[in-house]
Backbone as CSV, one residue per row, in Angstrom:
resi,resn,N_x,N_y,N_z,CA_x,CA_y,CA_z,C_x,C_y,C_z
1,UNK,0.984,11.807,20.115,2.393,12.148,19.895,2.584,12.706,18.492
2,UNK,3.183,13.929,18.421,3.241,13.818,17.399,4.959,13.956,16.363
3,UNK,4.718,13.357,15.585,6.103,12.469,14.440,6.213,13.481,13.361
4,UNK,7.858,13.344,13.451,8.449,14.688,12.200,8.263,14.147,10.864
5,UNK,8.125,14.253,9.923,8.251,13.941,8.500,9.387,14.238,8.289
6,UNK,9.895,13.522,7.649,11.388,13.855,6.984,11.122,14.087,5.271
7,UNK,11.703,15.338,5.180,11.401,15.639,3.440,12.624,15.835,2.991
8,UNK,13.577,15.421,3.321,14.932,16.106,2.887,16.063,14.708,2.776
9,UNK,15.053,13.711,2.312,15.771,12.306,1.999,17.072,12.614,0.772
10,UNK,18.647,11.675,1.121,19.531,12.308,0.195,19.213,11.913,-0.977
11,UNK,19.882,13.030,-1.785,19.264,11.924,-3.498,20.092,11.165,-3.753
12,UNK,21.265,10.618,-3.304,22.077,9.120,-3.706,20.752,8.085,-3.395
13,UNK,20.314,8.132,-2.236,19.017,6.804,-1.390,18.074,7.075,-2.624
14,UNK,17.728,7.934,-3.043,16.444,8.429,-3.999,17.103,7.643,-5.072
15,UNK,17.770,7.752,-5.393,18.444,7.762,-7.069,18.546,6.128,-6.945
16,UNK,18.826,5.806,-5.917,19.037,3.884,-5.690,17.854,3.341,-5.421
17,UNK,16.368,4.103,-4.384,15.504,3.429,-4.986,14.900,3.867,-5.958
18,UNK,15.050,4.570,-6.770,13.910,3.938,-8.542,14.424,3.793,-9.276
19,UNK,15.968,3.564,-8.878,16.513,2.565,-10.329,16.293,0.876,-9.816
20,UNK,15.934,0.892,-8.435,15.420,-0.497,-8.003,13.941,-0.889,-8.652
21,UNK,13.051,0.632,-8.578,11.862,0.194,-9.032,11.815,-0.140,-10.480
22,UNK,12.412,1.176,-11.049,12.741,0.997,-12.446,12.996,-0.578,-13.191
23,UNK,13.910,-1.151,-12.246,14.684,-2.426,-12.854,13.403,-3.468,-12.570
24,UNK,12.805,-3.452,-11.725,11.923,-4.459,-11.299,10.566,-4.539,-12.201
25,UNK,10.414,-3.278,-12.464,9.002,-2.866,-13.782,9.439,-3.577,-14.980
26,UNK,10.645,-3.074,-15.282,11.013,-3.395,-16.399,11.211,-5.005,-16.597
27,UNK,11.898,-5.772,-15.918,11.678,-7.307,-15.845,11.061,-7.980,-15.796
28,UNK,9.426,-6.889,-15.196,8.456,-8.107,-15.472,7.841,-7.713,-16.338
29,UNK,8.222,-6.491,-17.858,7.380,-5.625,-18.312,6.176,-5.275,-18.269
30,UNK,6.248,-4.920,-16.873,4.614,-3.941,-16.290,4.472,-2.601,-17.479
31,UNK,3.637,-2.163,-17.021,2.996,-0.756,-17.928,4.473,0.237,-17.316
32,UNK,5.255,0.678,-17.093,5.821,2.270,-16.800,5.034,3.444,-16.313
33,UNK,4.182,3.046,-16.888,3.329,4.617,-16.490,3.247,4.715,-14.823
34,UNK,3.899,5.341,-14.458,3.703,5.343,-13.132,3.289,6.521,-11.949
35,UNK,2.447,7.212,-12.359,1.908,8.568,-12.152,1.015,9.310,-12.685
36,UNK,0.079,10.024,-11.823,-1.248,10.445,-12.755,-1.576,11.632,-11.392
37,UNK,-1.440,12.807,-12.179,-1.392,13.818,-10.737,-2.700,14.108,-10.202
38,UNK,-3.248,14.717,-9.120,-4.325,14.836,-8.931,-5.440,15.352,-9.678
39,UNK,-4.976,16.658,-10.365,-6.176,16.954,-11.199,-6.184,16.314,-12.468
40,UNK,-5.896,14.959,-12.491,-5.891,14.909,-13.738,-6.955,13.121,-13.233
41,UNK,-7.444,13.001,-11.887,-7.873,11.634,-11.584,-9.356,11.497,-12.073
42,UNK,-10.072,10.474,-12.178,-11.212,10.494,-12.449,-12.538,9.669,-11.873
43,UNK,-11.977,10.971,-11.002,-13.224,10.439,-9.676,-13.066,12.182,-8.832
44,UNK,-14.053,12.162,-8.059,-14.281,13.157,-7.244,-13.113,13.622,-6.274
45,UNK,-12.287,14.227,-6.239,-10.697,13.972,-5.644,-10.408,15.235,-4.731
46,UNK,-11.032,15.529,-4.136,-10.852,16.542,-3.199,-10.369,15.995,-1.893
47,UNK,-10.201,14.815,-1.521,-8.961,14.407,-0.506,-8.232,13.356,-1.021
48,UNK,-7.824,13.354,-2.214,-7.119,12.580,-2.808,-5.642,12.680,-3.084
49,UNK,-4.586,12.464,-3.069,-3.628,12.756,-3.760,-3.223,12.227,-4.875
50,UNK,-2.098,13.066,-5.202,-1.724,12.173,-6.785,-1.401,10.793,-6.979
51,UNK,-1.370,10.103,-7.830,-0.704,8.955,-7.660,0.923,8.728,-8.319
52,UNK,1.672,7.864,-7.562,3.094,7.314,-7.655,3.187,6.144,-7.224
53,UNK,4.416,5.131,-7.911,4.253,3.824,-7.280,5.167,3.803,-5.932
54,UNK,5.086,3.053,-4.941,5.904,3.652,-3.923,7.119,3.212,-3.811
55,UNK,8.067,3.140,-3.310,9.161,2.521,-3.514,9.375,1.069,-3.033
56,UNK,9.636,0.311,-3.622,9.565,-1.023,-3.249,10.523,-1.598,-2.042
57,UNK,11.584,-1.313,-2.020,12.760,-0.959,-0.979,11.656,-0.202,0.466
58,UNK,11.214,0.288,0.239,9.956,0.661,1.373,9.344,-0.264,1.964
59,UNK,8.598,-1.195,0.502,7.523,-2.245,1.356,8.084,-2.959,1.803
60,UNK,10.036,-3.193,1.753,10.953,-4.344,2.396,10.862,-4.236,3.630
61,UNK,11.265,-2.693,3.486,11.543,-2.065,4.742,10.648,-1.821,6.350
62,UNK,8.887,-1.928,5.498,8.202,-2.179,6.353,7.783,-3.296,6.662
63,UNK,8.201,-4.288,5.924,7.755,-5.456,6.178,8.453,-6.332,6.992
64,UNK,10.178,-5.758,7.405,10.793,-5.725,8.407,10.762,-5.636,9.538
65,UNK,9.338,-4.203,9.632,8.744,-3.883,10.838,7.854,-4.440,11.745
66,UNK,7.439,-5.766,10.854,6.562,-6.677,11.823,7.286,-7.521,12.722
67,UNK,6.279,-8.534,13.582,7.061,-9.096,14.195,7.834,-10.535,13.391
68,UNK,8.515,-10.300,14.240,9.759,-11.558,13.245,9.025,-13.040,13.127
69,UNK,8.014,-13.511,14.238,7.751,-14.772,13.841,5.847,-15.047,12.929
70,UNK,5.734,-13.708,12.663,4.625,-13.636,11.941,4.973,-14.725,10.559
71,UNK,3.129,-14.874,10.655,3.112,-15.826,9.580,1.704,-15.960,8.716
72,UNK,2.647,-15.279,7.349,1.886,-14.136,6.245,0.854,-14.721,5.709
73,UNK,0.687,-16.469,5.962,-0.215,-17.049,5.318,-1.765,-17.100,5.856
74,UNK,-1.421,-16.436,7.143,-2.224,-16.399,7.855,-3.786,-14.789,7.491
75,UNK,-2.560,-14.285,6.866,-3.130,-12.978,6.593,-3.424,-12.359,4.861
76,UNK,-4.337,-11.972,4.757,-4.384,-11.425,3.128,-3.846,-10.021,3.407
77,UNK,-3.013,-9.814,2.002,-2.656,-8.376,1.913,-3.683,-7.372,1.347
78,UNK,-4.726,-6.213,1.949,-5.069,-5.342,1.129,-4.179,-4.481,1.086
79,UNK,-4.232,-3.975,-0.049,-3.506,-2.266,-0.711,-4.164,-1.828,-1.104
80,UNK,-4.511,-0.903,-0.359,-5.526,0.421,-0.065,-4.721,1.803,-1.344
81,UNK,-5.528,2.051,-2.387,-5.140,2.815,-2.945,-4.335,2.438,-3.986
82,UNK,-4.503,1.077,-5.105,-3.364,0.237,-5.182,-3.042,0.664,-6.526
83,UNK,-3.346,1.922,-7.201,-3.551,2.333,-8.400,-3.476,1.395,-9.599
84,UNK,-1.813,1.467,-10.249,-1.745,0.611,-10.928,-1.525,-0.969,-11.036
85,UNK,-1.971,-1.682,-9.309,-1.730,-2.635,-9.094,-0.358,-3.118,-8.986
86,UNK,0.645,-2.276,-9.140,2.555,-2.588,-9.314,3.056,-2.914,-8.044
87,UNK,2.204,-2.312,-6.753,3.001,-2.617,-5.713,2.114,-3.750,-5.086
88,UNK,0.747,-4.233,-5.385,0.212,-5.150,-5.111,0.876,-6.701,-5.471
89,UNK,1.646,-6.511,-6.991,2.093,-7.578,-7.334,3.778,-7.962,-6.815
90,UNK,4.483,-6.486,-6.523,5.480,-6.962,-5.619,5.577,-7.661,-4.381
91,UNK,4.720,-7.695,-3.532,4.208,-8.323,-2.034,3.711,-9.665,-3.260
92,UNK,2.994,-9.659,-4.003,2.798,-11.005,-4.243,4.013,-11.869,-4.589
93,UNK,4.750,-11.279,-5.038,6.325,-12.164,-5.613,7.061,-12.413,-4.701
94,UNK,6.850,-11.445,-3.475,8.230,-11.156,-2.503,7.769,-12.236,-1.189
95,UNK,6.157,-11.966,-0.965,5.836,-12.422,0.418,4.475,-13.468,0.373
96,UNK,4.218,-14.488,1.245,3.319,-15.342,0.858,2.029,-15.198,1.578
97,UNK,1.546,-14.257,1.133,0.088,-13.801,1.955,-1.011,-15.086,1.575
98,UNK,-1.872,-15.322,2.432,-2.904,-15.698,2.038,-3.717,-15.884,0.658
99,UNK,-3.780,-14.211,0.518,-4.298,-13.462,-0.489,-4.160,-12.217,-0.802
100,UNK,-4.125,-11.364,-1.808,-3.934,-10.288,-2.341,-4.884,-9.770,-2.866
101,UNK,-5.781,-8.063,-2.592,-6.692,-7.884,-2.882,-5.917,-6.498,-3.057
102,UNK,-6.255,-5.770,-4.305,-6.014,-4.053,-4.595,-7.326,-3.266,-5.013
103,UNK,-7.380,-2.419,-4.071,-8.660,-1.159,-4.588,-8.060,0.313,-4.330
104,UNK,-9.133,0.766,-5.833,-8.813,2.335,-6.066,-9.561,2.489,-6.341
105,UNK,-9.706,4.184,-6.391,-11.431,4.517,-6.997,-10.921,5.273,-8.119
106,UNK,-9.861,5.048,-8.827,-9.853,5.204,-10.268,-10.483,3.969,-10.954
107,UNK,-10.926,4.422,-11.912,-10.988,3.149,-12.634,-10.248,3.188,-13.920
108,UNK,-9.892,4.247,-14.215,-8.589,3.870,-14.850,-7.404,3.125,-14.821
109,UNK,-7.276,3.671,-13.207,-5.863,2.453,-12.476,-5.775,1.742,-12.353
110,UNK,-7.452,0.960,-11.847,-7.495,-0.300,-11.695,-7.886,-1.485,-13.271
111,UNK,-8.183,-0.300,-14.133,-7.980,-1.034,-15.422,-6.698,-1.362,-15.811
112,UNK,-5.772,-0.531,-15.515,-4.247,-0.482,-15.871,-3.961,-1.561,-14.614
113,UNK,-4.468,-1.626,-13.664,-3.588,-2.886,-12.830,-4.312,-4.429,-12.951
114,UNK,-5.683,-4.113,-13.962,-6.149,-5.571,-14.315,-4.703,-6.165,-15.642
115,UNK,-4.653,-4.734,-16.168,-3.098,-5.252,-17.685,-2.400,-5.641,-17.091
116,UNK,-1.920,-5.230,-15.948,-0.329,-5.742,-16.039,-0.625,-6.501,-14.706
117,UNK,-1.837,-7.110,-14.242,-1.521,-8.244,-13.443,-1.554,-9.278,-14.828
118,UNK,-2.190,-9.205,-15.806,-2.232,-10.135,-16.702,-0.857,-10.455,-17.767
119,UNK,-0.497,-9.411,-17.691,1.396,-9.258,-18.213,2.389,-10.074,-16.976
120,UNK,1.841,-9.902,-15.792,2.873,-10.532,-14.434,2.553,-11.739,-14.772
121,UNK,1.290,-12.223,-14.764,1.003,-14.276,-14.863,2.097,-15.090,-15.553
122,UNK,2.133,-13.570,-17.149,2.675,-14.754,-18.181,4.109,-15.583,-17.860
123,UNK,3.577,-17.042,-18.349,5.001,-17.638,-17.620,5.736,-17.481,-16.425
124,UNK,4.465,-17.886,-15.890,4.703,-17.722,-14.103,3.811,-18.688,-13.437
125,UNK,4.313,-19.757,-13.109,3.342,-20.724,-12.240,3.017,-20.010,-10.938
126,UNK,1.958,-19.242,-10.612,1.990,-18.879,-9.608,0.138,-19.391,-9.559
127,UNK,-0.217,-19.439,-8.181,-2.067,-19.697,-8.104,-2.229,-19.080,-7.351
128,UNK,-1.500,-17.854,-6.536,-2.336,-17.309,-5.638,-3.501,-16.485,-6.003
129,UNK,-4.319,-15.872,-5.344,-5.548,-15.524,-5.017,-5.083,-13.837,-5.130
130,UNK,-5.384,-13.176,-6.365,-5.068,-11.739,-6.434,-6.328,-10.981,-7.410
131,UNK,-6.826,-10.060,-6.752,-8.087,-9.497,-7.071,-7.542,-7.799,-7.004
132,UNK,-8.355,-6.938,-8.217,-8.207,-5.884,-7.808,-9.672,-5.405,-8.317
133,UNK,-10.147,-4.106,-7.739,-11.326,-3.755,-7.774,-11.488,-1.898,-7.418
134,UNK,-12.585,-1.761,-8.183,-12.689,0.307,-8.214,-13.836,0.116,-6.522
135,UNK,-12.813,0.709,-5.622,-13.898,0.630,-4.495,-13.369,2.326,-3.556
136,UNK,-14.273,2.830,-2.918,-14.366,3.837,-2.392,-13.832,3.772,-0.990
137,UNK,-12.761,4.282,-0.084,-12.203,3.765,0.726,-12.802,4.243,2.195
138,UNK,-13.979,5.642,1.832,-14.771,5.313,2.724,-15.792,4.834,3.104
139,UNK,-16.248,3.539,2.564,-17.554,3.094,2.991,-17.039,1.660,2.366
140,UNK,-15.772,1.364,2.348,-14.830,-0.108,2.206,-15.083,-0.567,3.662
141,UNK,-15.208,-2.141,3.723,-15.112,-2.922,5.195,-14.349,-4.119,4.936
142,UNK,-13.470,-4.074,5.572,-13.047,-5.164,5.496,-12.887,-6.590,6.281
143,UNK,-13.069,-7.505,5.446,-13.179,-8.896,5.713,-12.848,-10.052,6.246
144,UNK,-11.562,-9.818,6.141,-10.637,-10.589,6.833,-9.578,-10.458,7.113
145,UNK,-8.951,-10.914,7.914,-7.583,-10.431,8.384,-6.783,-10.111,7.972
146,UNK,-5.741,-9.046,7.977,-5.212,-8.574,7.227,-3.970,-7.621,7.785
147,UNK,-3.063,-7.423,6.085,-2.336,-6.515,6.872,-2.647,-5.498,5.629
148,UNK,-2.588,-4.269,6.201,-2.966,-2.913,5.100,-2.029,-2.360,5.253
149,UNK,-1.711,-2.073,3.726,-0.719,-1.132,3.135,-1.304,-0.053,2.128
150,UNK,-0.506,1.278,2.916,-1.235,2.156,2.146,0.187,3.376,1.528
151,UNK,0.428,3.531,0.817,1.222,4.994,0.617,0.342,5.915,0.411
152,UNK,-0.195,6.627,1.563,-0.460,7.885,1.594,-1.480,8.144,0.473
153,UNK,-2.328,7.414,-0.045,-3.537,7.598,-1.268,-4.190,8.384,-0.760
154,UNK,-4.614,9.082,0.350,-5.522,10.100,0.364,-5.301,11.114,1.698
155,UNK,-5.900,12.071,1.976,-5.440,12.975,3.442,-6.750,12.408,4.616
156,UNK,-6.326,12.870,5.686,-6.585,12.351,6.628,-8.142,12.544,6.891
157,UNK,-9.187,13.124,6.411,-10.803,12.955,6.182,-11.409,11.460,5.885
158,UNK,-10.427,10.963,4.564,-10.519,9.634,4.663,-10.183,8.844,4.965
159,UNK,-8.680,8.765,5.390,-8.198,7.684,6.493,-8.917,7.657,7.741
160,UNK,-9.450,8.013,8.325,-10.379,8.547,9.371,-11.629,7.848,8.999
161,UNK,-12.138,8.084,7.749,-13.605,7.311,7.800,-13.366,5.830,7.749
162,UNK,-11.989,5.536,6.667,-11.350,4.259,6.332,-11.252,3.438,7.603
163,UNK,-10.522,4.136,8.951,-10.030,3.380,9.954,-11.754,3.147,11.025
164,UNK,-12.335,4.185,11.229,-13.170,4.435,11.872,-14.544,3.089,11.503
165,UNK,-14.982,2.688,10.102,-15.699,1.934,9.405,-14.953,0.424,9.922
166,UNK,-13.694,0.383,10.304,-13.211,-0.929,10.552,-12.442,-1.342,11.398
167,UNK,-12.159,-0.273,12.182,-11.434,-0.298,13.621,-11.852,-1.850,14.333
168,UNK,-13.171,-1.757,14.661,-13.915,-3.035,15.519,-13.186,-4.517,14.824
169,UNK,-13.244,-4.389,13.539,-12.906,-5.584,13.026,-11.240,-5.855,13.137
170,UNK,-10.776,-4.873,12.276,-9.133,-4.587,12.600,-8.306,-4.942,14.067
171,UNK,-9.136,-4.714,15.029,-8.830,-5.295,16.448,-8.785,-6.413,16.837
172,UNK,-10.402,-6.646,15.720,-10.834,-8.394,16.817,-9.680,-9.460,16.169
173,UNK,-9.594,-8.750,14.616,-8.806,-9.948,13.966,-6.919,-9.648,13.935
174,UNK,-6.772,-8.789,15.576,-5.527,-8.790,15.102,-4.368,-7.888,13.593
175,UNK,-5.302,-7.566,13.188,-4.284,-7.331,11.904,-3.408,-6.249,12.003
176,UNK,-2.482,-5.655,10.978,-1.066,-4.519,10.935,-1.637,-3.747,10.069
177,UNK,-1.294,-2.084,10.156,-1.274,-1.462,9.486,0.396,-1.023,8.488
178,UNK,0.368,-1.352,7.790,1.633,-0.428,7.066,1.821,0.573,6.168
179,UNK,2.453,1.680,6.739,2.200,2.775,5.974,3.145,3.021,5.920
180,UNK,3.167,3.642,4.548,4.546,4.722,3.816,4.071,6.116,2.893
181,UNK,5.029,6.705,3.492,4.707,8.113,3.364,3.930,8.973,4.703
182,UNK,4.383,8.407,5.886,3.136,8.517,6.821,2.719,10.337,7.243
183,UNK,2.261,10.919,6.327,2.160,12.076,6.387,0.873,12.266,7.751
184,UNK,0.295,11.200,7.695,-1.019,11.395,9.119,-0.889,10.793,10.544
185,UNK,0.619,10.267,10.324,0.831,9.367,11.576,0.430,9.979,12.722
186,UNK,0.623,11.193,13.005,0.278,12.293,14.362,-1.291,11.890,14.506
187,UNK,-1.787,11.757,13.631,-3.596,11.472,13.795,-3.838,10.377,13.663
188,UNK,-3.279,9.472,13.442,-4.157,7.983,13.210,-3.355,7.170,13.999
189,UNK,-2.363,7.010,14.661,-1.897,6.615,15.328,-2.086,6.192,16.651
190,UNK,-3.016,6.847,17.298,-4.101,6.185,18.593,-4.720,4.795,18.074
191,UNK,-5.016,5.137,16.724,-5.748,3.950,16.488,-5.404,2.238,16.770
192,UNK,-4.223,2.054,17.105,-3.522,0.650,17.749,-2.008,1.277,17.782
193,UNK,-1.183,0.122,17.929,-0.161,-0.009,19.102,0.945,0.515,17.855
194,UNK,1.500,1.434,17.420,2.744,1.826,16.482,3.505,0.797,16.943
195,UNK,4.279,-0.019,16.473,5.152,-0.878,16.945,6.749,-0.909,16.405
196,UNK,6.864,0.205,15.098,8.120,0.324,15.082,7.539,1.772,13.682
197,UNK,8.550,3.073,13.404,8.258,3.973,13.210,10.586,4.421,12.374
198,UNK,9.969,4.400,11.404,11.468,4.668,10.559,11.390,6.462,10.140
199,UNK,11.952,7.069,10.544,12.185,8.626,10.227,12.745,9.256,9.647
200,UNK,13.397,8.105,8.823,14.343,8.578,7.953,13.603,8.557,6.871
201,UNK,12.760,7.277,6.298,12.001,7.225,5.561,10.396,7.513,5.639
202,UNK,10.323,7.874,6.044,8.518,7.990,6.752,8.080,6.836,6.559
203,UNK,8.097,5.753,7.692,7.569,4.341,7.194,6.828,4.330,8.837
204,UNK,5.768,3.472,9.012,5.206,3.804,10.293,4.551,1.913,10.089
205,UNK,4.361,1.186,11.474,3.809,-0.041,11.619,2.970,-0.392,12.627
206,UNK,1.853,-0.499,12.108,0.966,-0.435,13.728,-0.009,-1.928,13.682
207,UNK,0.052,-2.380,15.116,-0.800,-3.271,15.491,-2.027,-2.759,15.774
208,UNK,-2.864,-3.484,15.510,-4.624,-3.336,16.247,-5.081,-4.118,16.969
């Protein structure tokens, strides 16, 4: 099947979420830096895109999209592509995963998301289990159950090797895909059951 992209979001919705993100960086004084365009990444980036943090009002929004009596403890969050680690640590504040794991194959980003997970701790009783790491997303497997969140970190060559390397597992254990920005939904979308699909925002939710 294939799904329209919507590019013509109003800018009042725009302008309300990143003064949401804005406000939320700033309170926990994360780094700001929130963007690093493609040619400027440092790694081999020929299906890569640039990086941006995604809108947080998004990951609400998809996280809406599961089923209502899911239960998050059951599941670790990866974030696939997690640059500066900013949206890894929002799901950690907001939702009670298991565990939290972020990989990028910058290693710049993921140096910048080792800082400001260490800026989020301060004065914060928190013990969950949050790891981030420089890993390559096609020849990544993953481990345990999970739900994956991705904004659109790369074009569809590697989502393809990404899904293809872990499909078998992704099935046996049940887990969700969540995506925002779903610029590949038309192609990866066989891959398990879409279970709810927002068009206003390009937000897409799939079972395996």
């Amino acid at each position: 099947m294939n799904y329209i992209h919507n590019n013509s979001i109003d800018e009042k919705i725009r302008i309300e979420n990143e003064k949401f993100n804005h406000n939320w960086i700033q309170l926990n004084k994360l780094d700001c830096y929130q963007s690093i365009s493609k040619d400027n990444l440092d790694f081999d980036n020929f299906d890569a895109t640039g990086f941006l943090v995604v809108w947080f009002k998004n990951i609400d929004r998809l996280i809406k999209m599961l089923p209502s009596k899911i239960d998050f403890s059951e599941y670790s969050l990866l974030d696939v592509g997690c640059g500066s680690g900013i949206s890894t640590l929002y799901f950690l504040e907001n939702y009670q995963f298991k565990s939290y794991f972020g990989f990028d194959k910058s290693k710049y980003l993921i140096c910048n998301a080792e800082k400001n997970k260490e800026i989020f701790f301060i004065d914060k009783d928190l013990s969950s289990k949050i790891e981030f790491e420089v890993c390559d997303a096609t020849n990544f497997k993953i481990k345990e159950k999970s739900i994956v969140f991705m904004f659109n970190p790369f074009g569809l060559k590697t989502m393809e090797k990404f899904f293809l390397n872990n499909l078998n597992f992704l099935k046996k254990s049940s887990s969700y895909f969540l995506y925002a920005n779903d610029l590949c939904i038309s192609s990866i979308g066989h891959y398990g059951s879409i279970l709810a699909r927002d068009n206003i925002y390009n937000l897409s939710c799939i079972k395996f």
